[in-house]
N, C-alpha and C positions, 0 to 999 in steps of 0.2 A: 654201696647197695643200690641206689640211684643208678646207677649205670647199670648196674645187673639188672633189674628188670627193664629198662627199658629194651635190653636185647632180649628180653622173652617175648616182646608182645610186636607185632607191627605197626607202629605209626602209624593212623588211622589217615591222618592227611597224606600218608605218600600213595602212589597209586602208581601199579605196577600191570600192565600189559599182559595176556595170556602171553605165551614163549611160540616166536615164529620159530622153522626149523629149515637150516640152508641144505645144499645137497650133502655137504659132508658132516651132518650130526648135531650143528652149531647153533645153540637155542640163543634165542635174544629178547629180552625185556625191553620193553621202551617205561621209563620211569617220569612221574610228574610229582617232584618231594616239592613242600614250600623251602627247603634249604638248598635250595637249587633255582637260581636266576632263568632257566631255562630248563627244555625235557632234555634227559640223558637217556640213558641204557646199560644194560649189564648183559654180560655174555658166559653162558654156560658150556663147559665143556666137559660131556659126563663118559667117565669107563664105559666101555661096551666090551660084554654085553656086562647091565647094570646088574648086582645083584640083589636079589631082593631081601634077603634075611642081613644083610649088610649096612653097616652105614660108615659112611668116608669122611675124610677131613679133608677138609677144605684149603687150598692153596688160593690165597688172593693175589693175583698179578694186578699189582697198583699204577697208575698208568703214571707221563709225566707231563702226558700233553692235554690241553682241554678239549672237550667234544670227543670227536675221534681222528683228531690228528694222526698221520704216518709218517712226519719226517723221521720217527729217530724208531721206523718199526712197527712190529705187530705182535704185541705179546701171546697171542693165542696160538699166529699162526709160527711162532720160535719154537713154542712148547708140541706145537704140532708134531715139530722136525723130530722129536726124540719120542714121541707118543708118549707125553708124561702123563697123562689122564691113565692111561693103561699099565706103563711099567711103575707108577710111583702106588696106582690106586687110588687116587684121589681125585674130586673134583675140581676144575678148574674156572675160575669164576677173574672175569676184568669188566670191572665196573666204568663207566665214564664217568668224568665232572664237566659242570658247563665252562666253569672259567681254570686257569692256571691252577693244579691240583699243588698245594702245598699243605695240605692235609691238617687245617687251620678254621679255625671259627673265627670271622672279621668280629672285632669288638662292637659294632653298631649295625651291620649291612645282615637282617638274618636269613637273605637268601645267599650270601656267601661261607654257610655256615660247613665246612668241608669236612671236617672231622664227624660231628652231627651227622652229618647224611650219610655217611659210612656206619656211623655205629647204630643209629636208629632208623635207619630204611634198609640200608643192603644189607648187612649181616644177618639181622632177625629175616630177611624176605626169604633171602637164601637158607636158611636154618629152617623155616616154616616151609619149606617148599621141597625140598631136593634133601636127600637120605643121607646127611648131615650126624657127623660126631657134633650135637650141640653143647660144646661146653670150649673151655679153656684148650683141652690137648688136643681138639682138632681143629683148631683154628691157627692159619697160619699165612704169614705178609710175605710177601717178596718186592721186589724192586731196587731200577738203579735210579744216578742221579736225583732229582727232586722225588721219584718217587721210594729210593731208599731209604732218605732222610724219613720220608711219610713211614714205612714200614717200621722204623725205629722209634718213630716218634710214638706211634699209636702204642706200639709195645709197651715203650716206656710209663708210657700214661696212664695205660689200660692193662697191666700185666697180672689183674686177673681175668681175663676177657680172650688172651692171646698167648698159646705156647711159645714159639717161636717167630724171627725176621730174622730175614737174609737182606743184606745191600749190599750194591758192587757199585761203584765208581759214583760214589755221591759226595754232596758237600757238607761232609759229617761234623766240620769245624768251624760252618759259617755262626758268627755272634754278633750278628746285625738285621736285620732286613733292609732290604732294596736289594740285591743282587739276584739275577736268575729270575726277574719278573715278580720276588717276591713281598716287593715291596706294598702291592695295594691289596694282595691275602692277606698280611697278618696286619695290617693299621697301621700299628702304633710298635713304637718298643718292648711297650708295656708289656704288650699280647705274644710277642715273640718269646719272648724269654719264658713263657708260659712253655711254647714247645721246642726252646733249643735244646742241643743233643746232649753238649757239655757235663750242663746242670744235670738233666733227669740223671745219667749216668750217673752221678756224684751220688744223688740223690736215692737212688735206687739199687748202688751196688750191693749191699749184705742183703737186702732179697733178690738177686739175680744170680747169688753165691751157691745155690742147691745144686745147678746145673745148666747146662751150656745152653742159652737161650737166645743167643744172638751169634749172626754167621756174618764176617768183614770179608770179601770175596774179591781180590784183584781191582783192579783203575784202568782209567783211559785218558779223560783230563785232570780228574782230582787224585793227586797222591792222600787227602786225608785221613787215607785207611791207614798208615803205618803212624801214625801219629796217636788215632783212636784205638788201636793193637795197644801202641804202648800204654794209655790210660787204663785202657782195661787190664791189661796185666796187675800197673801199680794200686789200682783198687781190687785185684782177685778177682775178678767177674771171668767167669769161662767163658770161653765162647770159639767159634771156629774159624780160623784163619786163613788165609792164602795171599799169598802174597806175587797174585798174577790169577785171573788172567790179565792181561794187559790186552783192550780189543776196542775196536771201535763204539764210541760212544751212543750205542745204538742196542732195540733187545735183540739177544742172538743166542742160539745155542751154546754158545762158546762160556756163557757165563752161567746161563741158566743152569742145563745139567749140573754143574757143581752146587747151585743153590736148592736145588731140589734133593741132590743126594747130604745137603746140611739140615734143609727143612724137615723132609721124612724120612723119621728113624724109627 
């Protein structure tokens, strides 16, 4: 219940930018949360034209890099390539983090609070601001690699807060930290195993049993989707499979389309 209201109300300490607008439509928040070591940003990508007797769900493209890194891409501009804002109807919303997003609250550091800042500044900002399904069935993760794990993770945790997540080519069987920089995100052990993938799964299968609420979407360096298929099977959890794309470890149209047409149904 704790969690429910905090996503009704705005964090009073986050402080959030009027929305600049580029030439092609692309609003941008500049944000100053205290769970954030640094200022970030969120970027809005709304249907046009918007309708006004309407209100849409929300797609969050969770990133995998901090700041606004582009080695591995540009989630706005992938989703651009298919005009998913237009053909899915939905908002599209890619938040930044200041440091390595591994979608975690550090046990003692609380401007590395990752998970926090997502659920008590962006979500509610976005839900307060932009013609938002606010609840549960419009709310919904995408992401690959570290930000797929995030996408599963937050579900997992928060699955009344979040319909659906999609991942493609993430490391859905890591049961350690240090690997993939994520070692100084989550501390300690202790704190990991708070959001490893494994457990919640375990944990959460007979309420995930109603219907398909998680999408496993093809690889590129981590095979651990056919492995997480098979658990989901042996505990009944539905959910949506493919087993391919196979593409480079980057965001691309090649993976998203498919995660979009698992996300909005």
């Amino acid at each position: 219940m704790h969690t429910i209201l905090l996503l009704l109300l705005i964090t009073p300490e986050a402080k959030f930018s009027p929305a600049t607008r580029d030439a092609d439509g692309l609003l941008t928040h500049t944000v100053d949360s205290p769970r954030q070591s640094a200022p970030t940003d969120v970027r809005v990508w709304l249907p046009s034209p918007l309708d006004s007797t309407k209100k849409y769900p929300v797609v969050y493209l969770l990133p995998v890099e901090g700041g606004r890194g582009s080695k591995y891409g540009d989630a706005i501009a992938s989703v651009r390539e298919f005009d998913a804002a237009n053909k899915y109807q939905v908002i599209c919303v890619a938040p930044s983090f200041a440091a390595l997003p591994w979608y975690a609250d550090h046990p003692t550091d609380p401007k590395l609070a990752q998970e926090a800042y997502f659920l008590q500044d962006i979500v509610p900002f976005i839900d307060a601001t932009y013609p938002t399904i606010a609840a549960r069935r419009g709310r919904l993760l995408c992401g690959f690699s570290k930000s797929g794990w995030g996408a599963w993770s937050i579900l997992l945790r928060h699955p009344d807060l979040f319909e659906r997540a999609s991942s493609w080519d993430a490391p859905l069987l890591m049961d350690a930290p240090g690997k993939y920089g994520s070692g100084p995100i989550f501390g300690t052990p202790e704190n990991f195993a708070h959001y490893q993938i494994t457990p919640l799964l375990e944990a959460r299968a007979k309420e995930l049993c109603e219907s398909s609420r998680l999408a496993l979407l093809g690889y590129g360096g981590f095979p651990d989707h056919r492995q997480i298929h098979a658990l989901l099977e042996k505990l009944e959890v539905p959910h949506v499979y493919r087993d391919g794309p196979q593409s480079k470890h980057i965001w691309s149209r090649e993976w998203l389309e498919p995660a979009f047409d698992a996300l909005v149904k």
